[in-house]
PyMOL Python script that loads the backbone (N, CA, C, O; Angstrom):
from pymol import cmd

cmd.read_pdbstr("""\
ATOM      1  N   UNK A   1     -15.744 -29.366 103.056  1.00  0.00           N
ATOM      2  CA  UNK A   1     -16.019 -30.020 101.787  1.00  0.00           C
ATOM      3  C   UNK A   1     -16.500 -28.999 100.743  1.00  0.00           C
ATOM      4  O   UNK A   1     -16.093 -29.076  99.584  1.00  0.00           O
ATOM      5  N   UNK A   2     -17.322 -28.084 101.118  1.00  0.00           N
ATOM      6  CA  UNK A   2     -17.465 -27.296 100.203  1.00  0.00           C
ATOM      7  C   UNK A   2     -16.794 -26.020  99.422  1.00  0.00           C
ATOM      8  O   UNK A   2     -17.161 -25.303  98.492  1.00  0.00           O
ATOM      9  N   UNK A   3     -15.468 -26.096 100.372  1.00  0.00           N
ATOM     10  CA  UNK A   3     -14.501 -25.333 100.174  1.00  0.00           C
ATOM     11  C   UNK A   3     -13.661 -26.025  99.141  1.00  0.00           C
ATOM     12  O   UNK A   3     -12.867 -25.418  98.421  1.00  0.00           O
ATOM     13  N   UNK A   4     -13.908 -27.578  99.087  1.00  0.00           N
ATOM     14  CA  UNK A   4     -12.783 -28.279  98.354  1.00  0.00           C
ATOM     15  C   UNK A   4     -13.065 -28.133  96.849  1.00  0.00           C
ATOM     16  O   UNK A   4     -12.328 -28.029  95.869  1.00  0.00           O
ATOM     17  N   UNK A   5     -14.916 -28.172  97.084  1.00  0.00           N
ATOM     18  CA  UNK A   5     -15.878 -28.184  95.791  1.00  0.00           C
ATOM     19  C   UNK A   5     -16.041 -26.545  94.910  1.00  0.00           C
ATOM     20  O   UNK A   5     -16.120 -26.452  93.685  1.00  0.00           O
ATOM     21  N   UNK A   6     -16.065 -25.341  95.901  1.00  0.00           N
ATOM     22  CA  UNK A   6     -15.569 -24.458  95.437  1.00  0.00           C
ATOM     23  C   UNK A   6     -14.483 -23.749  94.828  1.00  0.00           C
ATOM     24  O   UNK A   6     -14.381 -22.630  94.325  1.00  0.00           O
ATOM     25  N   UNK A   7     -13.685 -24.728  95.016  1.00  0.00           N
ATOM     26  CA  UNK A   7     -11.967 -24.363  94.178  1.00  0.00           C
ATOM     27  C   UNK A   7     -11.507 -23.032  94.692  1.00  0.00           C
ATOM     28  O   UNK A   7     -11.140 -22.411  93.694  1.00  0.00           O
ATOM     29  N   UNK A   8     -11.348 -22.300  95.747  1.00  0.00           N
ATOM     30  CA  UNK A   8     -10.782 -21.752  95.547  1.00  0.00           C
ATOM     31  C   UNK A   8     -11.866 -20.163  94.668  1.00  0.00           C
ATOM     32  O   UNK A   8     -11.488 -18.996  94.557  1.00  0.00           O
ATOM     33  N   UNK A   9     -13.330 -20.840  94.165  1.00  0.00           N
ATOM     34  CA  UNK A   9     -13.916 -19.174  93.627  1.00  0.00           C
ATOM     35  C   UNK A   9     -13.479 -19.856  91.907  1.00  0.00           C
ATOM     36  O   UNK A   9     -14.083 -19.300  90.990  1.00  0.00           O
ATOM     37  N   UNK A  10     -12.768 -20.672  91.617  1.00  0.00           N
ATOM     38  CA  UNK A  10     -12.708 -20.859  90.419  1.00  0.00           C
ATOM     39  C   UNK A  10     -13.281 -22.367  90.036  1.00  0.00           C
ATOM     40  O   UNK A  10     -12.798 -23.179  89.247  1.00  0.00           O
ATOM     41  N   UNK A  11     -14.247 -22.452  90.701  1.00  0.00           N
ATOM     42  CA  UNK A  11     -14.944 -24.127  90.179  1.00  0.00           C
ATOM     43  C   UNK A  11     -15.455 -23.189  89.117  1.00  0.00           C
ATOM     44  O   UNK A  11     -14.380 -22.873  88.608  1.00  0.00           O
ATOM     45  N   UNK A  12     -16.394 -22.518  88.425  1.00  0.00           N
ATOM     46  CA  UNK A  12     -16.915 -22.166  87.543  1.00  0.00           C
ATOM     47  C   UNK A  12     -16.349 -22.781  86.101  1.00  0.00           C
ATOM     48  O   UNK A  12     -17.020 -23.285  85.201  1.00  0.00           O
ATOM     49  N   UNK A  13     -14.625 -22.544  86.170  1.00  0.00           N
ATOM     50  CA  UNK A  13     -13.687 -23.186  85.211  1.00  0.00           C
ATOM     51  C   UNK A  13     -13.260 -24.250  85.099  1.00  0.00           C
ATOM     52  O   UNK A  13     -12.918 -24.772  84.038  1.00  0.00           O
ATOM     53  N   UNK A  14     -13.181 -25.163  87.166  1.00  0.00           N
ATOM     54  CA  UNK A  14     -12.394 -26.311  86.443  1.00  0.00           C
ATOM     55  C   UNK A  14     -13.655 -27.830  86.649  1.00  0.00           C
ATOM     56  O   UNK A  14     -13.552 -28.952  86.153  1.00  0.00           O
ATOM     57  N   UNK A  15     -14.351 -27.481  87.220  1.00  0.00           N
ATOM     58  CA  UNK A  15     -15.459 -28.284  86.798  1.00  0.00           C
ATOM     59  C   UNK A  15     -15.865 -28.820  85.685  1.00  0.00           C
ATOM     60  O   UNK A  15     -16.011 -30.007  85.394  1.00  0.00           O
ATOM     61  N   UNK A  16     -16.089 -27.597  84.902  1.00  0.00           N
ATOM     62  CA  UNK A  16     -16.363 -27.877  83.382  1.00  0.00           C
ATOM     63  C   UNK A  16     -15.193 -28.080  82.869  1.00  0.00           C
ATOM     64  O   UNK A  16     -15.309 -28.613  81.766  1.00  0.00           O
ATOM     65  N   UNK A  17     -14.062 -27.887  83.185  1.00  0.00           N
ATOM     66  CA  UNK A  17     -12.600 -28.436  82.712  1.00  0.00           C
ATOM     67  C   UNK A  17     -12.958 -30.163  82.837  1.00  0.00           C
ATOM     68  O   UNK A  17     -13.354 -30.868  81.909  1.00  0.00           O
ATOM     69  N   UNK A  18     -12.808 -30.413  83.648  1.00  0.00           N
ATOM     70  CA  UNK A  18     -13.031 -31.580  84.199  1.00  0.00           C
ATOM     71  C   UNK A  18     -14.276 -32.517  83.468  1.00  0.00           C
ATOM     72  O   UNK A  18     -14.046 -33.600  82.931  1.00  0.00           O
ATOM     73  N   UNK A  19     -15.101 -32.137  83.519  1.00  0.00           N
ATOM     74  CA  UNK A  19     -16.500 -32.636  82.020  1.00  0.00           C
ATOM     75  C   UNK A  19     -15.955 -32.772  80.762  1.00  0.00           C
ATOM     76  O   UNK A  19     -16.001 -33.793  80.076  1.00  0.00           O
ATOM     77  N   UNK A  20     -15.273 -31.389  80.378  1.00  0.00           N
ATOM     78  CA  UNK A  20     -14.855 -31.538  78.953  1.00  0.00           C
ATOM     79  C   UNK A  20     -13.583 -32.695  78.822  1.00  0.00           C
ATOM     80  O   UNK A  20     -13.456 -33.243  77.727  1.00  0.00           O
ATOM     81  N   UNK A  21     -12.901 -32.962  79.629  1.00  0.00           N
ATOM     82  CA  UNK A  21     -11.363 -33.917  80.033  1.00  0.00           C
ATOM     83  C   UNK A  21     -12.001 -35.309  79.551  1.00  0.00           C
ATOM     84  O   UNK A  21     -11.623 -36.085  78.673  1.00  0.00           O
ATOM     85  N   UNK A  22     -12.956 -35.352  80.313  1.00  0.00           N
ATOM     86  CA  UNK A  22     -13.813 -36.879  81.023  1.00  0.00           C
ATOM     87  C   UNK A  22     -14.483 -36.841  79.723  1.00  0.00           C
ATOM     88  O   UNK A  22     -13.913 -37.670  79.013  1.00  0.00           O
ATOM     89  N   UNK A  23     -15.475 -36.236  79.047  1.00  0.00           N
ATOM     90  CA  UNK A  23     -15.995 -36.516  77.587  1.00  0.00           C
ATOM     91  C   UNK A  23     -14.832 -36.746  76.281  1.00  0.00           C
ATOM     92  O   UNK A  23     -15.106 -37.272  75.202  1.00  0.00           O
ATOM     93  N   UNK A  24     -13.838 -36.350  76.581  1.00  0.00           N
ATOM     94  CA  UNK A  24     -13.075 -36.451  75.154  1.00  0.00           C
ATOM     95  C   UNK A  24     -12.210 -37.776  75.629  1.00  0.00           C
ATOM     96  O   UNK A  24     -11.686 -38.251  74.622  1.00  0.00           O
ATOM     97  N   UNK A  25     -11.926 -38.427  76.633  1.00  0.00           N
ATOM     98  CA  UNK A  25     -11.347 -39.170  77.374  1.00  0.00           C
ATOM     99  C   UNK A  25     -12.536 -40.775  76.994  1.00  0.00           C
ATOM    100  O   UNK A  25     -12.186 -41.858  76.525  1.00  0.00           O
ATOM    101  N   UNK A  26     -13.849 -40.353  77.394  1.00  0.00           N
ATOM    102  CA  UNK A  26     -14.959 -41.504  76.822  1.00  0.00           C
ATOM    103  C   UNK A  26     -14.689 -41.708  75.128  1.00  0.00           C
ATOM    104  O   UNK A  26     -14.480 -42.736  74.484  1.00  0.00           O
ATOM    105  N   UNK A  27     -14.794 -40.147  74.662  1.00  0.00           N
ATOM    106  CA  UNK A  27     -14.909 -40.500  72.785  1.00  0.00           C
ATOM    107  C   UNK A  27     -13.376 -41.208  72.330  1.00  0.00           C
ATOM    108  O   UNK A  27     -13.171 -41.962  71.379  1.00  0.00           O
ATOM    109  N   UNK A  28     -12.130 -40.557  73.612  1.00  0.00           N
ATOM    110  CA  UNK A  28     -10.908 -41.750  72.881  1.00  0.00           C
ATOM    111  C   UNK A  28     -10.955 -43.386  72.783  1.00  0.00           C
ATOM    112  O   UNK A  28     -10.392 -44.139  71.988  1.00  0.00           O
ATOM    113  N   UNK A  29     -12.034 -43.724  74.133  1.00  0.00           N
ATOM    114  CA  UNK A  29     -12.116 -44.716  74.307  1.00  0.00           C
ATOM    115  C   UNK A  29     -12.990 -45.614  73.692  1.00  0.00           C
ATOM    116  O   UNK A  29     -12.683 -46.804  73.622  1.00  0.00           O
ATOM    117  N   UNK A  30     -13.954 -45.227  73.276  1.00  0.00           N
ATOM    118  CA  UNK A  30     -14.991 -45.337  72.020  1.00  0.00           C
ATOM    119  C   UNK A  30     -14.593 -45.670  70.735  1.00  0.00           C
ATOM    120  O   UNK A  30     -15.038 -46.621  70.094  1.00  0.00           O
ATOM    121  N   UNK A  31     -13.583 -44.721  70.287  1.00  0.00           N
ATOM    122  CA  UNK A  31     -13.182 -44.759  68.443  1.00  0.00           C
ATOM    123  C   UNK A  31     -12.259 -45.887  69.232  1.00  0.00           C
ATOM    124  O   UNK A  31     -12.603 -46.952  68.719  1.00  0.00           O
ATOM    125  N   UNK A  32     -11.674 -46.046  69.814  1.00  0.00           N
ATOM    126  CA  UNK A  32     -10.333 -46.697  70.164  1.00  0.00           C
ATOM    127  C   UNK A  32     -10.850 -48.320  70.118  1.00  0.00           C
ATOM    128  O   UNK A  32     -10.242 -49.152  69.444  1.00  0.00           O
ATOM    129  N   UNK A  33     -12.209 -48.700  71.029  1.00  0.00           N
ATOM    130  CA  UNK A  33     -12.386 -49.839  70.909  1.00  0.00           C
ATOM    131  C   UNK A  33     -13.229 -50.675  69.459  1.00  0.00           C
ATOM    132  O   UNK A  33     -13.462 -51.822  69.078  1.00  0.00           O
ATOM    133  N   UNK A  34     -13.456 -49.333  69.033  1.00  0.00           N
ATOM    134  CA  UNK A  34     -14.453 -49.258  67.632  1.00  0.00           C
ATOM    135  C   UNK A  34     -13.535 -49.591  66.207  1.00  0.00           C
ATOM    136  O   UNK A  34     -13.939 -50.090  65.156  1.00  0.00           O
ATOM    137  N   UNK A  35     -12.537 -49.255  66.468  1.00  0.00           N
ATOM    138  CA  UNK A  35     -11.219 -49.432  65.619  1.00  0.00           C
ATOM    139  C   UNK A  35     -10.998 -50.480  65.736  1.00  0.00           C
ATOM    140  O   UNK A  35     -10.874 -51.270  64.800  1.00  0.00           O
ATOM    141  N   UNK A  36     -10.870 -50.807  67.200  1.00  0.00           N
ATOM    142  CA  UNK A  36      -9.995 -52.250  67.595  1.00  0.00           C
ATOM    143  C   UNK A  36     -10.678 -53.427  67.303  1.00  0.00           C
ATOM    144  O   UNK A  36     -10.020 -54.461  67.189  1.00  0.00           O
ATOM    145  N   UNK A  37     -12.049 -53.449  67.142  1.00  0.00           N
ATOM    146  CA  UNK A  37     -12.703 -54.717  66.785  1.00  0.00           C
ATOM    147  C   UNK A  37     -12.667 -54.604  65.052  1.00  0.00           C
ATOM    148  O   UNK A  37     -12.713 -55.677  64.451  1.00  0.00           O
ATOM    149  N   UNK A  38     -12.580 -53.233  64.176  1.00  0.00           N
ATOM    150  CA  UNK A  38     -12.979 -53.535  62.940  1.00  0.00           C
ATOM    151  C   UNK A  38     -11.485 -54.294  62.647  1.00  0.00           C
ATOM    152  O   UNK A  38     -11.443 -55.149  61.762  1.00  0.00           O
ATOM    153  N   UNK A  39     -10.341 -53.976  63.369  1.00  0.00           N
ATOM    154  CA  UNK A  39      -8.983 -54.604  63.159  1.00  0.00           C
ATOM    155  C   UNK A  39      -9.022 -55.728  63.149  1.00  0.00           C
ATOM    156  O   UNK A  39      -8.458 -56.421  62.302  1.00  0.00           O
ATOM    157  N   UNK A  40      -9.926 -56.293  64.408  1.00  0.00           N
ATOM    158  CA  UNK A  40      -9.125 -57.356  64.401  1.00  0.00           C
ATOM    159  C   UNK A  40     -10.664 -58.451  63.326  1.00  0.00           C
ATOM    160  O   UNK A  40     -10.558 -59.500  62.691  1.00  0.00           O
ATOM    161  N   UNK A  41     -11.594 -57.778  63.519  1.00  0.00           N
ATOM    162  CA  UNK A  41     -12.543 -58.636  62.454  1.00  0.00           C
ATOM    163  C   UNK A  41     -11.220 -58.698  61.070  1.00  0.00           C
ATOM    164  O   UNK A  41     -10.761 -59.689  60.502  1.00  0.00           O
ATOM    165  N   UNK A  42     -10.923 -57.329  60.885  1.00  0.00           N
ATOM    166  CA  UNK A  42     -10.165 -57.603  59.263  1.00  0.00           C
ATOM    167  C   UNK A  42      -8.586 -58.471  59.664  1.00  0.00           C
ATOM    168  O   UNK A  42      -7.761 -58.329  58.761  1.00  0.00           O
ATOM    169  N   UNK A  43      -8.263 -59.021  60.442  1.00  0.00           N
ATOM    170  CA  UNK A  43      -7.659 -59.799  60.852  1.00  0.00           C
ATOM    171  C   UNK A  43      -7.599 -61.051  60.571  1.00  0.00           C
ATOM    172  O   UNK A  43      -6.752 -61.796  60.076  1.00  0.00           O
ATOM    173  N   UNK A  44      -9.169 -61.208  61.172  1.00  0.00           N
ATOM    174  CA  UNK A  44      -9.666 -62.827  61.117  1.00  0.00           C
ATOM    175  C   UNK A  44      -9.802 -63.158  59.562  1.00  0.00           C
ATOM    176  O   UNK A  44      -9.700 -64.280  59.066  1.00  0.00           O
ATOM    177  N   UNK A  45     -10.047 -61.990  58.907  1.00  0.00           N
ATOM    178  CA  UNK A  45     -10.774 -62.296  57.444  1.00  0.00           C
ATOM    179  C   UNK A  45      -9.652 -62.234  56.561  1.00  0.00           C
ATOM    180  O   UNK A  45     -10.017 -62.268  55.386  1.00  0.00           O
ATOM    181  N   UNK A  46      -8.393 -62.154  56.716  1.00  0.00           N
ATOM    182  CA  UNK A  46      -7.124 -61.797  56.204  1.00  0.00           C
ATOM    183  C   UNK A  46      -6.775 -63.536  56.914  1.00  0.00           C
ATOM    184  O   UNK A  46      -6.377 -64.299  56.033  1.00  0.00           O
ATOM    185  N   UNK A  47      -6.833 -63.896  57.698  1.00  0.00           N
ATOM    186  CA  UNK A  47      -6.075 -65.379  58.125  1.00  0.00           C
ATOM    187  C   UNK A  47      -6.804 -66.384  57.563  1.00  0.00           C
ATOM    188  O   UNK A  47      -6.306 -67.478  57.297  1.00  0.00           O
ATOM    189  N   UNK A  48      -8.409 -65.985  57.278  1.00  0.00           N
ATOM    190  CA  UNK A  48      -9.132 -66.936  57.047  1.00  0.00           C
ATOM    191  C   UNK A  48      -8.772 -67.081  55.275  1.00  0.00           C
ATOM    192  O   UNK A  48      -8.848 -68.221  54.815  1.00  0.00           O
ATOM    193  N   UNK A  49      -8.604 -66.577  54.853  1.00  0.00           N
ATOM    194  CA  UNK A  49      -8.249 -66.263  53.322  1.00  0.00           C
ATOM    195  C   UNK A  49      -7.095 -66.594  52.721  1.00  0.00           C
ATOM    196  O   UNK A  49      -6.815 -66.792  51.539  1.00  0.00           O
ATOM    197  N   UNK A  50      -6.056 -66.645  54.366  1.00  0.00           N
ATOM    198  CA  UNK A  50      -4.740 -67.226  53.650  1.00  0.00           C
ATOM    199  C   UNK A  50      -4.765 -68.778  53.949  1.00  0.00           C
ATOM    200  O   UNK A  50      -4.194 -69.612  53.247  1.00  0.00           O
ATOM    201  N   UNK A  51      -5.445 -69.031  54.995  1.00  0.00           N
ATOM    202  CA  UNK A  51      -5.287 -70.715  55.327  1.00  0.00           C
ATOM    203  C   UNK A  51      -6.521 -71.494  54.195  1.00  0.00           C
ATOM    204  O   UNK A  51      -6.500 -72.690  53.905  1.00  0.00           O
ATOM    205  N   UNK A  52      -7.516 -70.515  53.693  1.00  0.00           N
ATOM    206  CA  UNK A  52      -8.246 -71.245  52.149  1.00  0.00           C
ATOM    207  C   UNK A  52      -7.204 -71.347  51.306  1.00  0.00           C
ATOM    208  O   UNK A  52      -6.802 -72.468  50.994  1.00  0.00           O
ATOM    209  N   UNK A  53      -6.568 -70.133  50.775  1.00  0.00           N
ATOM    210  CA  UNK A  53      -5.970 -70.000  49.262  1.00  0.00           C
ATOM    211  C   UNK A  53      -4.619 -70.393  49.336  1.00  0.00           C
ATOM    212  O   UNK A  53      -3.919 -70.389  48.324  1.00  0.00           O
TER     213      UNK A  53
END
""", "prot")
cmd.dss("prot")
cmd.show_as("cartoon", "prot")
cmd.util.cbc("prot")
cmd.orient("prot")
């Protein structure tokens, strides 16, 4: 196991490969759902406006 965790002498690189992957992978998923609710709020407020007027 610790051979698997050592890479090979190059965990130094893909470890933190692997952190940096996994953090930009959370922030896509973040703006992504952060987007997706202001959409669909301006959605609701776009339907609600046409079934008043």
């Amino acid at each position: 196991m610790d051979r698997f965790f050592a890479m090979g002498g190059y965990a130094q690189y893909v470890w933190p490969s692997y952190a940096l992957a996994l953090v930009a992978f959370v922030g896509i998923l973040v703006v992504t759902r952060s987007t997706l609710k202001k959409r669909e709020a301006e959605f609701e407020r776009l339907k609600r406006e046409r079934q008043d007027g």
